[in-house]
N, C-alpha and C positions, 0 to 999 in steps of 0.2 A: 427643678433642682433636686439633687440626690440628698439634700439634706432634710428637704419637706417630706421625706419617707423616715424619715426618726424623729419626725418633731411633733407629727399627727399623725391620727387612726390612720394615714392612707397608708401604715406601717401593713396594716392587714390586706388588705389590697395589694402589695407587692409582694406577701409570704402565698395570697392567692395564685399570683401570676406564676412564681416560682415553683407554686404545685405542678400548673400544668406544662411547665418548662420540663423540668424534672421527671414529669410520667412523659415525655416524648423523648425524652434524651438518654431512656432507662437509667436513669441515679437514683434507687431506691435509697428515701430516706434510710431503711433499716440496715442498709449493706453498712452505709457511713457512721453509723450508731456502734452495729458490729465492727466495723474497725476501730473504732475510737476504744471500744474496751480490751480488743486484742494489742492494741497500742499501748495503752495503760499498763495491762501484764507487762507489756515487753520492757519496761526503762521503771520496773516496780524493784526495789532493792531486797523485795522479800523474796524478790522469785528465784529461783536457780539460773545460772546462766544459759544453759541447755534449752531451758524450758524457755526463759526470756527469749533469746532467739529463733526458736519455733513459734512462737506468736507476731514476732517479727516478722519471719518469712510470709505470713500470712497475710500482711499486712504490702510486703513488699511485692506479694504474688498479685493480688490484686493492682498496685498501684502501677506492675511494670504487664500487666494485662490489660484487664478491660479499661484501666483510667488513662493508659498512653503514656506514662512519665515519662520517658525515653526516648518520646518520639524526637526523631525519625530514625531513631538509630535501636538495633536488638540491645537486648540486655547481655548478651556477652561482649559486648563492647566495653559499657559501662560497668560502673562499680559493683559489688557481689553485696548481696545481701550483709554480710558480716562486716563490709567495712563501711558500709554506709551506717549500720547500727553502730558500729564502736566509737564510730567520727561524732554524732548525733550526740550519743552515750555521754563523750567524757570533753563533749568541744561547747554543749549547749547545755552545762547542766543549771545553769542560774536561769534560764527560759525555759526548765521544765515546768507540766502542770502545777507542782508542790509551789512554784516561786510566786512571789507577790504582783509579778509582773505579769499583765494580762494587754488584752488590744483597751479594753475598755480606761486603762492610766497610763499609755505605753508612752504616748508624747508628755506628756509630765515626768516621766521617771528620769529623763536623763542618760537612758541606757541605750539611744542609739548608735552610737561611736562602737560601743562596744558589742552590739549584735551587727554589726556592719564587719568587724572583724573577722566575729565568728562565722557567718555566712561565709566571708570567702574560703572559708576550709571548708565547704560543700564543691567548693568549682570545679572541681574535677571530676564529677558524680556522672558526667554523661560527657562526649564530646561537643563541644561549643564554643563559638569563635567568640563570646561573650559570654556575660554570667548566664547559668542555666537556671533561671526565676523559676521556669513554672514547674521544674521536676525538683530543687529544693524545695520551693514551696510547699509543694504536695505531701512529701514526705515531714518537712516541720509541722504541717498542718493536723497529720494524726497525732505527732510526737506530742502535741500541744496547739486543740484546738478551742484555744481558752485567748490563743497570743497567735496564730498564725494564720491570715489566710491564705485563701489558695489563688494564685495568679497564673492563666493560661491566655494565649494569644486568640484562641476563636473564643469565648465567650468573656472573658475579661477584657479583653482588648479592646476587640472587634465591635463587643457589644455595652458595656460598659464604661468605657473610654471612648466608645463611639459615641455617646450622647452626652457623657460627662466630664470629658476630659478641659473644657475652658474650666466647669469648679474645680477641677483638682491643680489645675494652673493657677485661679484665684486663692486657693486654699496655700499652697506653696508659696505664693509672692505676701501675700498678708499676716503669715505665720512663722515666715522666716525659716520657711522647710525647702532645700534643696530643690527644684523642679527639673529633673532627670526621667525622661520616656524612653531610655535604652535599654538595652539586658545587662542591665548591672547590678550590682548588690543594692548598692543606693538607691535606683530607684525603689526597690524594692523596702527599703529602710522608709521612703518616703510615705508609697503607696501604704504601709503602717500606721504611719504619722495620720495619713488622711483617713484612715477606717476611725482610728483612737479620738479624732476629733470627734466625727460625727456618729459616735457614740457617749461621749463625755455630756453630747449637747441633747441627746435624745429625750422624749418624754419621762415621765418618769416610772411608766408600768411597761416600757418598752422590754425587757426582758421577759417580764409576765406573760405577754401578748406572744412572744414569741415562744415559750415553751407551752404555752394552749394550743397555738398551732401547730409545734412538732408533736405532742400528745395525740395528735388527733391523726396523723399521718402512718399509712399501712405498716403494720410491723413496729412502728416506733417504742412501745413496753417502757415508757420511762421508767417504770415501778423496779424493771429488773435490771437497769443499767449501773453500774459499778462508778458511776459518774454524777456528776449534780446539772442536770444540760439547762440550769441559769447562769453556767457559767460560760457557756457556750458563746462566748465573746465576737469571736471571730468568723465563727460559723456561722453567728446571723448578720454578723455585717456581710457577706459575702452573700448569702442566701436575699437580703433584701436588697443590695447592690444590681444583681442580678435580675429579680422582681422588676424594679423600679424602670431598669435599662429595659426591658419589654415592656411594660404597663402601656 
């Protein structure tokens, strides 16, 4: 079960497996650390706009390069770097970092109704005959990954919902959460719901254990990050999701 990895040590055993997931899939922890601070600049009210947006692009060079957001379509298809920032900017500002709302209270808050909204002023961000989850996502996930994971069809899917998708089915009928496996915003409101559970219900040094382990990872410099990565919510429910789905 996916939730026996947040309840006990076997937390460390699946941040292990996702080491070596991660050094074969090239996802340098440090690329995604560097993004998460060039993301920060970019939706930071102190920065200039000019500048905000050039940390953005950096953010969006990567994410419509080596991460695939877009696949299968080029990025002059899809939306331009400034309108995916401005949509972001002034569509999700109560889910930014600054907001109280994290994965780890997100099913308690009450605010799914209302980020189910805001997502769909994302659906236009690529061509898709349905919601476009996993290039939203990807993009929410720098914007705020305190509150957003990342959902893609080969390793979230394939691999994660390949072993655990009866829990996330048990998780939705017992909780009174939506159970939707389509490309839609709801699922995706869901798949939320179920990270937010099974971190409400984690050990109680489960954070701890999880930034000793990013500490420890090539490049990772907590000491210089412009960020606090125990707040890292979402990041390790996705990172141990992952672990667990290979262990």
């Amino acid at each position: 079960m996916l939730r026996n990895y947040f309840e006990t040590e076997r937390q460390r055993q699946a941040l292990n497996v996702y080491s070596e997931f991660a050094r074969r899939a090239h996802w340098p922890v440090r690329e995604i650390l560097d993004l998460y601070g060039a993301s920060q600049l970019s939706f930071d009210a102190s920065v200039n706009g000019d500048q905000a947006l050039a940390n953005f692009k950096k953010v969006y060079d990567a994410l419509a390069g080596s991460w695939h957001a877009f696949r299968p379509h080029s990025r002059e298809v899809c939306w331009s770097p400034q309108q995916i920032f401005e949509t972001i900017k002034h569509e999700f500002t109560e889910f930014a970092r600054s907001s109280p709302t994290n994965l780890l209270n997100f099913q308690k808050t009450g605010n799914g109704l209302r980020l189910e909204s805001c997502l769909l002023k994302l659906g236009g961000i690529k061509p898709h005959q349905g919601y476009p989850v996993m290039t939203a996502s990807k993009f929410l996930h720098f914007y705020n990954p305190r509150l957003f994971p990342i959902y893609d069809y080969e390793v979230i899917w394939k691999k994660v919902f390949g072993r655990f998708r009866k829990e996330f089915q048990d998780f939705c009928s017992g909780f009174n959460v939506a159970y939707d496996i389509g490309d839609t915003a709801l699922f995706y409101r869901s798949y939320m719901c179920w990270g937010s559970s099974l971190l409400s219900r984690a050990h109680g040094s489960f954070m701890q254990v999880f930034v000793d382990w990013l500490s420890k990872q090539p490049g990772a410099e907590l000491s210089r990050r412009p960020f606090d990565s125990a707040l890292l919510y979402a990041t390790a429910f996705e990172f141990i999701a992952i672990g667990a789905a290979l262990d």
